[in-house]
C-alpha positions as CSV (number, residue, x, y, z in Angstrom):
1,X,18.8,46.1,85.3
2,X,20.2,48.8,87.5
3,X,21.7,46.6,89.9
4,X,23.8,44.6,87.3
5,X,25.6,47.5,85.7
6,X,26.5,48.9,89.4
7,X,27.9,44.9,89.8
8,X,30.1,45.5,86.9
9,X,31.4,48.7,88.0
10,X,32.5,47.4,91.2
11,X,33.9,44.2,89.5
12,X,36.1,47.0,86.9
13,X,36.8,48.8,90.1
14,X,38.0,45.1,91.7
15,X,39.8,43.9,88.6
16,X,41.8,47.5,88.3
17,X,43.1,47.8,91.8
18,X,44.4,44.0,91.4
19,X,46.1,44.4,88.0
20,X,47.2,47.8,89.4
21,X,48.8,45.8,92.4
22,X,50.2,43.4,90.2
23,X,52.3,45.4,87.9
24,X,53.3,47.4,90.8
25,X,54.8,43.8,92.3
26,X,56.4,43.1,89.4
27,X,58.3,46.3,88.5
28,X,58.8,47.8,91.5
29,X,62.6,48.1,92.7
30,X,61.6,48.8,96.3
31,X,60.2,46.7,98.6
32,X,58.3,48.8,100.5
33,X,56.5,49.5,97.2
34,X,56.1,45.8,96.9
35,X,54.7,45.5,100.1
36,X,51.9,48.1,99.1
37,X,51.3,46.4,95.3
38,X,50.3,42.8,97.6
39,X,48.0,45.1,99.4
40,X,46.4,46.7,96.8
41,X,45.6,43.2,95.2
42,X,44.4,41.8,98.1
43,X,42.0,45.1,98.2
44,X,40.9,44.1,94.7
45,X,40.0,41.0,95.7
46,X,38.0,41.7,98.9
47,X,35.8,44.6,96.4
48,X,35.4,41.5,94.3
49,X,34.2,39.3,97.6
50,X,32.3,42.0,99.0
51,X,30.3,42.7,95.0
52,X,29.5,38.8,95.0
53,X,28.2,39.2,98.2
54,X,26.1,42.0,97.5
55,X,24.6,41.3,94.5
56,X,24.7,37.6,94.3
57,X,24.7,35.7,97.8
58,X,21.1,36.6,98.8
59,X,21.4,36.1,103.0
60,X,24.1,34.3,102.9
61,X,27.0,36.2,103.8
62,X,29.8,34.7,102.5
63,X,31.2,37.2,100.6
64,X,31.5,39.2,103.5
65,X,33.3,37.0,105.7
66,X,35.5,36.1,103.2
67,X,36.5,39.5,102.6
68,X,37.1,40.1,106.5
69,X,39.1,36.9,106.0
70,X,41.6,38.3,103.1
71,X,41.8,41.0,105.3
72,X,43.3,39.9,108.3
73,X,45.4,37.6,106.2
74,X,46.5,40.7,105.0
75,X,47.3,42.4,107.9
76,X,49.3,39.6,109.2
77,X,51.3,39.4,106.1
78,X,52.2,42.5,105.8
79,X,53.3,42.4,109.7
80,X,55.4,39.9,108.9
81,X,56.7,40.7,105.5
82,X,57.5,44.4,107.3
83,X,59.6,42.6,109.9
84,X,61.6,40.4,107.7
85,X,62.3,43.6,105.3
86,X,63.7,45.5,108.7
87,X,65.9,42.5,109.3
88,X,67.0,42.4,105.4
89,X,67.6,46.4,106.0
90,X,69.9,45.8,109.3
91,X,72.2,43.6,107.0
92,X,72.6,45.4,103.8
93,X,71.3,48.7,104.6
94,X,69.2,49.0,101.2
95,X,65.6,48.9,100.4
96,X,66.5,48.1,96.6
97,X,65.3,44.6,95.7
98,X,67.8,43.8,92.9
99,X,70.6,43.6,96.5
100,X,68.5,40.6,98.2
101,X,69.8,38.1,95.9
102,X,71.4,36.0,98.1
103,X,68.2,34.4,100.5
């Protein structure tokens, strides 16, 4: 019984960070915090992978690799996304999101 209230805390924990990255996409003005709100839902979603794998998997670990997945993808995305917003920056010379209208 133990086990499945710990699951649900992480699952809260999971479900907060995303919503919490999701708002922060939506109404932030900056891209930089942009950037950060994408990572903070991926981070949701790997504690989600990661609880799944703990709790509900058995030997399997598919939650795990999953998670390790997200997280490269992650990484690489925000290489990416980073360079793109330095060439943005070189044209306009603004980090304000409401300026990038034109792509």
């Amino acid at each position: 019984m133990m086990n499945n209230i710990t699951m649900y805390h992480y699952l809260f924990i999971g479900l907060f960070m995303f919503l919490t990255g999701f708002f922060g996409s939506v109404f932030a003005k900056n891209i930089i915090k942009v950037l950060i709100s994408i990572e903070f839902m991926l981070l949701g979603i790997n504690i989600n992978f990661v609880t799944f794998g703990t709790y509900c998997d058995g030997l399997d670990f598919e939650g795990y690799i999953m998670s390790l997945f997200y997280i490269g993808i992650g990484a690489v995305e925000f290489a990416v996304a980073l360079y793109l917003f330095y060439l943005m920056f070189q044209k306009k010379d603004s980090d304000n999101i409401q300026k990038y209208t034109d792509l």
